[in-house]
C-alpha positions as CSV (number, residue, x, y, z in Angstrom):
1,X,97.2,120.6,84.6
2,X,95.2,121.0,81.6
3,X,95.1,117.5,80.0
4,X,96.1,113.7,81.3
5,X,97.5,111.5,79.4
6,X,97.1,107.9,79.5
7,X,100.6,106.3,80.1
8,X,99.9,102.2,79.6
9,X,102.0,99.9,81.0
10,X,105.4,98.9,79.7
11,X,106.3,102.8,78.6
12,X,109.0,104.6,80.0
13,X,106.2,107.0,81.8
14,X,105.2,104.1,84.4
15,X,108.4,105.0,86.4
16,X,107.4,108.0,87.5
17,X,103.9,106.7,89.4
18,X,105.8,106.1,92.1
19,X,107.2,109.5,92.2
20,X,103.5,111.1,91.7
21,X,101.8,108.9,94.6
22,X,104.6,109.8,97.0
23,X,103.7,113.7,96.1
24,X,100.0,113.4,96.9
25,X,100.8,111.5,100.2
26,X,102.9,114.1,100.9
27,X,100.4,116.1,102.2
28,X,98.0,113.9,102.9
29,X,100.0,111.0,105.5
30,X,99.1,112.3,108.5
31,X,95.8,112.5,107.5
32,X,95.1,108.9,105.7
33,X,97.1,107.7,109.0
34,X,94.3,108.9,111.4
35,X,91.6,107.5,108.5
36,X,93.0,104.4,109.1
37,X,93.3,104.0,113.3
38,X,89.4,105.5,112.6
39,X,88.6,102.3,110.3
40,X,90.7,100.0,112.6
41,X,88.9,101.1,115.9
42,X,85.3,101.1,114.4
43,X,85.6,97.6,112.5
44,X,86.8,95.9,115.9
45,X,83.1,93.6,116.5
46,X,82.6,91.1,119.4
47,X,82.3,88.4,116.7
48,X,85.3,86.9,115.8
49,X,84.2,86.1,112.0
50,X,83.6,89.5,111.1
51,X,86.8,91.0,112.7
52,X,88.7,88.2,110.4
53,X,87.1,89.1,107.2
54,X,87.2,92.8,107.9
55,X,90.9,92.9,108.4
56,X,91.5,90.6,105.3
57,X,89.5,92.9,102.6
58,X,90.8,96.6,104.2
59,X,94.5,95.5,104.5
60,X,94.3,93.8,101.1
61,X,96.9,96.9,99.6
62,X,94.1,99.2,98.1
63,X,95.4,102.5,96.9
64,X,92.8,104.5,99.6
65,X,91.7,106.7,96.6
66,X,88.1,107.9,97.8
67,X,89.4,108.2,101.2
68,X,92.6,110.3,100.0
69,X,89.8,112.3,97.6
70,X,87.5,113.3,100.9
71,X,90.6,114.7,102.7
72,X,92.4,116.8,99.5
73,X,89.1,118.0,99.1
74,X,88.5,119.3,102.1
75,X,92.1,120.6,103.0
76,X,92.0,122.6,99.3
77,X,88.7,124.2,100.3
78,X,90.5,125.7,103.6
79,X,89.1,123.0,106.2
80,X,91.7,121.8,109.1
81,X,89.0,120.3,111.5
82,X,90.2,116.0,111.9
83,X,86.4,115.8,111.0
84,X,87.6,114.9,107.7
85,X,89.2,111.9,108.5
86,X,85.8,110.0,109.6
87,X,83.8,111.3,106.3
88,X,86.9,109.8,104.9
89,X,86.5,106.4,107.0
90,X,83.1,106.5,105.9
91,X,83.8,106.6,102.1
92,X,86.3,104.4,102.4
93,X,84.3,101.5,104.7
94,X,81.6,102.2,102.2
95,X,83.5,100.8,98.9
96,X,85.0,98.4,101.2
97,X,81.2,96.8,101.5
98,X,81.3,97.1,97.7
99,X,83.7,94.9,97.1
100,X,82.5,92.4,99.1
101,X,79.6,92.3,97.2
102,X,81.1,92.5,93.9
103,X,83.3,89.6,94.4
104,X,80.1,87.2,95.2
105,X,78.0,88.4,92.6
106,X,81.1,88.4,90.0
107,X,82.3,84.7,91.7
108,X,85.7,86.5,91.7
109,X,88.4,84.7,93.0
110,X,91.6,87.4,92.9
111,X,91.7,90.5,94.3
112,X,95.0,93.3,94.5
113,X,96.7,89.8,93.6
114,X,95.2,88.2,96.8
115,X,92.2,86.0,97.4
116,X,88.9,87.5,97.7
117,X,86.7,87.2,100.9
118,X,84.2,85.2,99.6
119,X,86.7,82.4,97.9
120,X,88.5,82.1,101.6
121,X,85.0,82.4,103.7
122,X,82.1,82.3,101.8
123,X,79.6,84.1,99.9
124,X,77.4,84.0,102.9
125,X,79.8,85.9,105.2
126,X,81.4,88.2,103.0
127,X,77.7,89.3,102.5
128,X,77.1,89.8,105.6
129,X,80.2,91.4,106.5
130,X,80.1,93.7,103.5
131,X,76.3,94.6,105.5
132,X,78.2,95.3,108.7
133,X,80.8,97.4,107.6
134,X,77.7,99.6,105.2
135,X,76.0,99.8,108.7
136,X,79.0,100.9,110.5
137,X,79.9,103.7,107.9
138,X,76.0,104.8,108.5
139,X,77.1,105.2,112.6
140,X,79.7,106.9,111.6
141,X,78.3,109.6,109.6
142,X,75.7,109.6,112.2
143,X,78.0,110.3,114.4
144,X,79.7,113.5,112.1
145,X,76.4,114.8,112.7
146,X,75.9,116.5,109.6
147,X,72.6,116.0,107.7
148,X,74.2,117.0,104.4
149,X,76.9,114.9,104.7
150,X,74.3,111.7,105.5
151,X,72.3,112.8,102.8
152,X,75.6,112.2,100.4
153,X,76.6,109.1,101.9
154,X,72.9,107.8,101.8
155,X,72.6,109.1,97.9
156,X,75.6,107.6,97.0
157,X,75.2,104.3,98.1
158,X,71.8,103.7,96.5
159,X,73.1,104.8,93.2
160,X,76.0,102.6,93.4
161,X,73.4,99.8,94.7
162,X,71.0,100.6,91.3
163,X,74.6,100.6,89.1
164,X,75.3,97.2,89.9
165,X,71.6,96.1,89.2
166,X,72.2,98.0,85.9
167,X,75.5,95.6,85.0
168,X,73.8,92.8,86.1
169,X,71.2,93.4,83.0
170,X,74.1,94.1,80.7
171,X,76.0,90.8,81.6
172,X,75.7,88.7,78.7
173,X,73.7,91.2,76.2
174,X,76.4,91.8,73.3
175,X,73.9,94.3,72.6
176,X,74.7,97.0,75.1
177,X,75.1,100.5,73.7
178,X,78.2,102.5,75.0
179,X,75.0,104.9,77.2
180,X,74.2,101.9,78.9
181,X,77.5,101.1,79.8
182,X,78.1,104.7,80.4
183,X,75.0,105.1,82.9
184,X,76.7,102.0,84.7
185,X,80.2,103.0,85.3
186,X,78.9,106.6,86.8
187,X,76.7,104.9,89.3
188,X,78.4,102.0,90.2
189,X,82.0,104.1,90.1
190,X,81.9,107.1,89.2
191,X,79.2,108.1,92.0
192,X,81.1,107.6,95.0
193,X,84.1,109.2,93.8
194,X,81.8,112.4,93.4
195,X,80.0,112.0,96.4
196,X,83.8,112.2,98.3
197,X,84.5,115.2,96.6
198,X,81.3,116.9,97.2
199,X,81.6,115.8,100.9
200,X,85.1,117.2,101.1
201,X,83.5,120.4,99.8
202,X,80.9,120.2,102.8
203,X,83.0,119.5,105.3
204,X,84.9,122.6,104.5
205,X,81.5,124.9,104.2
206,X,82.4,125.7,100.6
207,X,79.5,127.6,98.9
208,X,76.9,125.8,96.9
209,X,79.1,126.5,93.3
210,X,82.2,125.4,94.7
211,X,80.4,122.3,95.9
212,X,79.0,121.5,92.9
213,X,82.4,122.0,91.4
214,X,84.0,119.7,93.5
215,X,81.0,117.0,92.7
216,X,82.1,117.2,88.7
217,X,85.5,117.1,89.7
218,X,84.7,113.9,91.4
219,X,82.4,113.0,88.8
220,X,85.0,112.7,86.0
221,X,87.7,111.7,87.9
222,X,85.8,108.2,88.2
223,X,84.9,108.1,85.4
224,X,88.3,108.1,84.2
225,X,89.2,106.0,86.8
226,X,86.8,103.3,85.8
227,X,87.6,103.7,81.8
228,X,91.4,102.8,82.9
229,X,90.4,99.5,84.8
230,X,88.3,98.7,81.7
231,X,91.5,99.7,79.4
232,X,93.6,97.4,81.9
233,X,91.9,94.0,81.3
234,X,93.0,94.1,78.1
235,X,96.4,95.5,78.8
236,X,97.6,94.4,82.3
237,X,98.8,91.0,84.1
238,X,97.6,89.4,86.9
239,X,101.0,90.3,88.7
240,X,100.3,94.2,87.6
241,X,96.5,94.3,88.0
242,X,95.8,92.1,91.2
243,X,93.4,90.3,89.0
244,X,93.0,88.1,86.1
245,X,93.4,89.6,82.5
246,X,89.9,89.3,80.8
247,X,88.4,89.5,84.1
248,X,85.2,91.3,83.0
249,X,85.1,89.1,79.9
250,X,85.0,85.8,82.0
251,X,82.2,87.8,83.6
252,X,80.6,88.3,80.6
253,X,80.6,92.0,81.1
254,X,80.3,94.3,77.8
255,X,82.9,96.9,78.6
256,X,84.0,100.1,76.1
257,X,87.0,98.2,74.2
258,X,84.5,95.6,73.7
259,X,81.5,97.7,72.7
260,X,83.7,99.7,70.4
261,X,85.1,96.7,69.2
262,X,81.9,95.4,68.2
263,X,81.1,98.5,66.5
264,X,83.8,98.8,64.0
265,X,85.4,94.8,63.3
266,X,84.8,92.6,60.7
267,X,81.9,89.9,60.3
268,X,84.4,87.5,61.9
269,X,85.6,89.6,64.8
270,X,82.0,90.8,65.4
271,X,80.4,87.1,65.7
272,X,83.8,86.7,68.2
273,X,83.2,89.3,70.3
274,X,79.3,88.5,70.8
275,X,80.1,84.7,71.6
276,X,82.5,85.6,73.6
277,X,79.8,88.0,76.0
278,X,77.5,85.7,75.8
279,X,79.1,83.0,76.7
280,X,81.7,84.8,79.2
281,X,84.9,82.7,80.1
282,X,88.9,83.1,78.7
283,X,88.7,80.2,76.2
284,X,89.5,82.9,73.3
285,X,90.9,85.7,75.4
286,X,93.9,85.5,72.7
287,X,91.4,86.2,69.8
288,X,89.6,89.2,71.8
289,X,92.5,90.7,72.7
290,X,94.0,90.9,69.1
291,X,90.4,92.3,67.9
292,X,89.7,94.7,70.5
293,X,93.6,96.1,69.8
294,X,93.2,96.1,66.1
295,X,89.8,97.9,65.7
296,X,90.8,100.4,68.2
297,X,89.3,99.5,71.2
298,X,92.2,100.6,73.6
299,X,92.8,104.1,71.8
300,X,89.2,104.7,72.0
301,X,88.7,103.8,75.5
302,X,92.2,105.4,76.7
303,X,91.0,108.6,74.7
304,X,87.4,108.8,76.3
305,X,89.6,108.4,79.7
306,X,91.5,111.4,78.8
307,X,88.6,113.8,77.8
308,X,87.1,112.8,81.3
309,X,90.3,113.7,83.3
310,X,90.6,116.8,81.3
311,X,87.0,117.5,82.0
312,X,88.0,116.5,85.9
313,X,91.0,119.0,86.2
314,X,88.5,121.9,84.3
315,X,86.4,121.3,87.4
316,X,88.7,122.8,89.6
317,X,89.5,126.3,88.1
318,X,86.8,128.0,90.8
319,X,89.1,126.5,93.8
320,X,92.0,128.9,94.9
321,X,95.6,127.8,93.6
322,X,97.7,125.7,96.8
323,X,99.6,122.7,97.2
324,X,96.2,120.8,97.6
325,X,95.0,121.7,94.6
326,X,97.8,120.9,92.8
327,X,97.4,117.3,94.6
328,X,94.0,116.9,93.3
329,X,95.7,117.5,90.1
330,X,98.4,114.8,90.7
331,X,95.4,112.7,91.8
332,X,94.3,112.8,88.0
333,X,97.5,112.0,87.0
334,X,98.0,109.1,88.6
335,X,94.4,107.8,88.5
336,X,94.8,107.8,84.5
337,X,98.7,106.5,84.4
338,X,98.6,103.6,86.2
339,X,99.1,100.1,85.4
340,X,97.0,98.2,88.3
């Protein structure tokens, strides 16, 4: 696969998404399978609170991407050892904690079209259970007993902690540069995508190149990940997306189509936009929506989302050609054509 393309919702492509997530999990369901009787067994707590919230946010319907990355990554590279599964449990409790703390600091209220946490119990527990389950994932690498692979884990999470310090300074500045946004997306996303990758690689003793390889792979593949979500606010439904449309606007969050935007629309559209950030909210979602689709804002964002995928799929011409490979491939794929 030499290039993704960006199939938006509503096109004929969006049937086949199906067909490509079945192909990945293919070879990966035995494996995800065992990830997930690891996260069930290690979230069980003697408090009852915590065993309620825990079960709420990891059975919510996510698409186990990070997880699913550690273990393609690892079975590409040659590695068979069921090791995998709990560096996979550990990425995948990890974002799991993210969320938590996303939806207080973002007051979100919908999530994969279900309440979040904090709207059913609270900012203060889904705090503290997003704590728990980081200091569980931190046992469980422990546990691995690999000092690289801690080392990843402990990397990762404190550049995904100083990317969502970053977007907290960018809420409600219209005046955020497409860098800035940039620097955020690759810590607070892209970041642990690459640090599953790279751990993959570990796992599987893959030399130092290969490694590195497997971290840009990572690398882009959130990136493009992220850029699709971004693309989605402005393109998806509540019903497709498992969240409000204009989500990040409400938020007051300066995001590509709306930087670009900005960049390129009239006077009128331009004082619109910056309101609109500054101000946060959906009272003129109609109005952004029409500008950030007629200066170009989608293209440009679905385009950057491409070259990143492209970029992603590069990554992996120094690992050997097998179905897992071609998996990681699919991963791509599917990561830039869907619709939620």
């Amino acid at each position: 696969m030499a290039h993704a393309t960006i199939r938006m919702p509503g096109t004929d492509a969006q049937s086949s998404l199906g067909a490509l997530r079945a192909r990945i999990e293919q070879l990966a369901t035995e494996h995800l399978r065992a990830v997930d009787e690891v996260i069930e067994t290690r979230l069980r707590s003697d408090v009852p609170a915590i065993n309620h919230v825990s079960r709420h946010i990891v059975n919510s319907g996510g698409k186990r991407l990070r997880p699913l990355l550690v273990v393609l990554s690892a079975r590409a590279l040659g590695e068979r050892a069921e090791r995998c599964n709990d560096i996979a449990a550990v990425v995948e409790l990890i974002h799991t904690a993210t969320l938590l703390h996303d939806d207080v600091v973002d007051e979100s209220e919908l999530r994969r079209g279900q309440a979040t946490a904090n709207a059913l119990f609270g900012n203060g527990t889904s705090v503290l259970v997003g704590d728990f389950l980081y200091s569980r994932a931190i046992q469980i690498a422990v546990e691995v007993g690999s000092l690289p692979i801690m080392k990843i884990m402990a990397d990762t999470t404190n550049v995904i902690t100083e990317g969502e310090v970053l977007q907290l300074f960018n809420c409600n500045d219209p005046d955020t540069t497409e860098e800035r946004y940039l620097r955020v997306i690759r810590a607070k996303t892209a970041k642990l995508f690459e640090g599953a990758a790279r751990a993959g690689a570990v796992v599987a003793g893959a030399s130092p190149g290969v490694e590195e390889a497997m971290a840009r792979f990572g690398h882009h593949l959130g990136t493009a990940y992220q850029l699709v979500d971004d693309v989605l606010d402005y393109r998806g439904s509540a019903d497709e997306i498992g969240k409000n449309l204009g989500d990040d606007l409400a938020e007051g969050k300066p995001t590509l189509p709306l930087i670009h935007a900005m960049r390129h629309g009239s006077p009128d559209q331009v004082t619109l936009l910056r309101n609109a950030i500054l101000q946060g909210g959906r009272d003129d979602i109609g109005d952004v929506v029409r500008a950030v689709e007629s200066t170009g804002g989608i293209t440009y964002t679905a385009r950057a989302a491409e070259a990143e995928a492209a970029q992603a799929c590069r990554a992996l011409s120094s690992i050997p050609d097998s179905h897992f490979r071609e998996a990681l491939e699919t991963l791509v794929e599917f990561s830039v054509s869907r619709k939620h």
